[in-house]
C-alpha positions in Angstrom: -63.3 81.8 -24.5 -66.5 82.9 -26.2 -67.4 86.6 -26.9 -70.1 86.5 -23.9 -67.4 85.5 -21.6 -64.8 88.1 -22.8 -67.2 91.1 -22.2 -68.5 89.2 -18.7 -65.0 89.1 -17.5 -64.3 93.0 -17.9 -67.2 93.9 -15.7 -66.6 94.1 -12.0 -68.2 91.7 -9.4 -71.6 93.2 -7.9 -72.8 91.6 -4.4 -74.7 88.6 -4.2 -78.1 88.7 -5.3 -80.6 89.3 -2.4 -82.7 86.1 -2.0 -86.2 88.1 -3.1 -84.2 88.6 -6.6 -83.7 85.1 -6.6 -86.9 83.7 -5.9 -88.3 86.5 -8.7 -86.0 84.9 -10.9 -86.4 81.1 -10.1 -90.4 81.8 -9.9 -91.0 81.1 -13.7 -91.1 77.7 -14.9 -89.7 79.0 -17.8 -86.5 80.6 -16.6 -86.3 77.7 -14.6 -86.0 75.1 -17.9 -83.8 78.1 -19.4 -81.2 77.8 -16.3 -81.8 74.0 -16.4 -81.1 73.7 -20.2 -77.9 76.0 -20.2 -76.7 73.6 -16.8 -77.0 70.6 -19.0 -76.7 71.2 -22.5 -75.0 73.7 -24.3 -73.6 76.8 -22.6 -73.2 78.8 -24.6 -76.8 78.3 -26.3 -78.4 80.0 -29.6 -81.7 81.0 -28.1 -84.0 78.7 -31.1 -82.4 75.8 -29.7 -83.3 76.5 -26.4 -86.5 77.6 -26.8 -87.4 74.4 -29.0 -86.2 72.0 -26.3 -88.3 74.1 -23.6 -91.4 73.9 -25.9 -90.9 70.2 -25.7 -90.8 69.7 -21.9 -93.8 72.6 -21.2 -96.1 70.0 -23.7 -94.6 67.1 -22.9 -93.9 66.1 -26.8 -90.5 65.5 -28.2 -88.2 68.5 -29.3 -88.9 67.0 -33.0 -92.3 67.2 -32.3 -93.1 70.7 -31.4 -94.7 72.6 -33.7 -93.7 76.1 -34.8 -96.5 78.0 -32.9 -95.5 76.3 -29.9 -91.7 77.3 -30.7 -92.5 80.7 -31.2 -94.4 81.6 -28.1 -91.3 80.3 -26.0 -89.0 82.2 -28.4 -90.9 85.5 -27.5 -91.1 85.3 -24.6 -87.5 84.5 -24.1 -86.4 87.0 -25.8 -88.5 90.1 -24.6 -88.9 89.0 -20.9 -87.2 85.9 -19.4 -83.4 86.4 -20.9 -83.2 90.0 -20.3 -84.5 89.1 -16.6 -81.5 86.7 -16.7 -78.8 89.3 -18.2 -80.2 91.8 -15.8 -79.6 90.0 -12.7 -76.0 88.6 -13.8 -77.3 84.9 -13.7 -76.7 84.3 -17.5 -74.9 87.1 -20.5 -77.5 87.7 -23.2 -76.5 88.6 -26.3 -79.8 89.6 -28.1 -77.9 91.0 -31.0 -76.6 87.3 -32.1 -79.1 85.1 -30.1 -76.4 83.4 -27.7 -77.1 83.4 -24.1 -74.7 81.7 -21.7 -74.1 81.3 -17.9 -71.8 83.3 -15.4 -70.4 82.6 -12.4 -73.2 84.3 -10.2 -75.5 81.3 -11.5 -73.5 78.9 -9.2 -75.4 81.0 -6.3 -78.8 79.8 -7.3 -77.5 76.0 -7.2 -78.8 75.7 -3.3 -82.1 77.1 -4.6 -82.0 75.1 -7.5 -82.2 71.9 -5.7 -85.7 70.0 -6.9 -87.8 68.2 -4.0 -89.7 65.7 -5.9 -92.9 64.2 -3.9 -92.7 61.8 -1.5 -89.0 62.7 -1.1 -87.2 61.3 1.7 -86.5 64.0 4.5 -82.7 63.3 5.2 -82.9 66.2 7.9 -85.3 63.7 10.0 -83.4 60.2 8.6 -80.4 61.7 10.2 -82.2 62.7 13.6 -83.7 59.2 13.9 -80.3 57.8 12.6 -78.6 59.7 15.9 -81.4 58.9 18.1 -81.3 55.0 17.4 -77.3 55.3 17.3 -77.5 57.1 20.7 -79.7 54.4 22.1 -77.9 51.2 21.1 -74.7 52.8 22.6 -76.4 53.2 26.0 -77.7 49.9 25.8 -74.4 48.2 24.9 -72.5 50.5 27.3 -75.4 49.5 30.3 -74.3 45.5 29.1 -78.2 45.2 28.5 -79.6 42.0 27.5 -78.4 40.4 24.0 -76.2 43.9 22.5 -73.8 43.2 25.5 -72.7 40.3 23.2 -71.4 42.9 20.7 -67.7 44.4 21.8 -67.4 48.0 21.6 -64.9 48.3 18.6 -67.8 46.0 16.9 -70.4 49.1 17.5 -68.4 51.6 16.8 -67.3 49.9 13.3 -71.0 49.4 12.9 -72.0 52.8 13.3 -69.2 54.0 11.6 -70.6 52.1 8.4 -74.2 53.0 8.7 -73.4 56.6 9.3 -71.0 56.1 6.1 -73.8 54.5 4.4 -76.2 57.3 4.5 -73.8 59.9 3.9 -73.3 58.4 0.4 -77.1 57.3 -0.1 -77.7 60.5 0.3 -75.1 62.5 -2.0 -76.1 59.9 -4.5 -79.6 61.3 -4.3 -79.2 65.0 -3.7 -76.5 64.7 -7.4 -79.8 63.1 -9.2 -82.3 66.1 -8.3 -80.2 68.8 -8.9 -81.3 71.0 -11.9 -78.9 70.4 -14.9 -78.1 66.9 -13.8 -80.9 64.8 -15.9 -81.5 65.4 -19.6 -85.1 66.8 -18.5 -85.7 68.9 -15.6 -87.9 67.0 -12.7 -90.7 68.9 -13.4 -91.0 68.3 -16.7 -91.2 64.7 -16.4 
């Protein structure tokens, strides 16, 4: 168990962040890539490292490639604003004194927030409303013996739907996993 975690564990439980604190917090980009980076990386982090990979995905150049004025503007900034921001709102423990920041459990309650809508992103609210509505109608139609559907026997439609419903669920999960922050080596925005 690191140091971070040993102090972390000591402290008692506050109440769940309000979501105003939360949207503060998930506001900047940069505390954004911070949260991302500590999701998917190293956790606990030495704040160089993390600031060198975040200079990489703010201009889009490999970590190798950032230069040290780039480095060093995320470093500050990290250090005198965004971290303590972090620490003060329980998200991460910041350990200025030694440069290691790490996660705590309260982060796991900005993980519905958290979850990146790219563009042109499929709306599963409204594929599962038109899923129901199409469902609902081919089941009135087979039930009514309509025209070519009355072919179908019930145990066939109700397999089928079964499956399509099925389906979707795991289209959908597969999707939701790949947009989450901390689940692709950059964060969606930074691509």
């Amino acid at each position: 168990m690191s140091e971070i975690k040993r102090r972390a564990s000591h402290e008692p439980e506050s109440e769940k962040p309000s979501r105003d604190v939360i949207f503060q917090v998930l506001g900047n980009q940069r505390r954004r890539y911070a949260l991302h980076y500590l999701k998917h990386y190293e956790n606990p982090a030495e704040i160089g490292p993390l600031a060198t990979r975040i200079a990489s995905w703010e201009n889009d150049v490999p970590a190798a490639d950032v230069t040290s004025q780039q480095r060093k503007r995320v470093y500050n900034t990290l250090q005198q604003a965004h971290l303590p921001k972090l620490n003060e709102t329980g998200f991460v423990e910041y350990d200025a004194a030694h440069g290691l920041v790490e996660l705590t459990d309260r982060a796991e309650d900005l993980d519905i927030y958290l979850e990146l809508v790219p563009q042109n992103s499929l709306p599963w609210s409204e594929y599962y409303l038109v899923l129901g509505c199409v469902s609902l109608a081919l089941t009135t139609v087979a039930w009514l013996d309509a025209g070519p559907l009355a072919a179908v026997p019930p145990f066939g439609w109700g397999l089928g739907l079964a499956a399509l419903v099925a389906i979707s669920g795991a289209a959908h999960r597969y999707y939701h996993r790949n947009v989450r922050l901390g689940h692709a080596e950059a964060p969606t925005d930074a691509e």
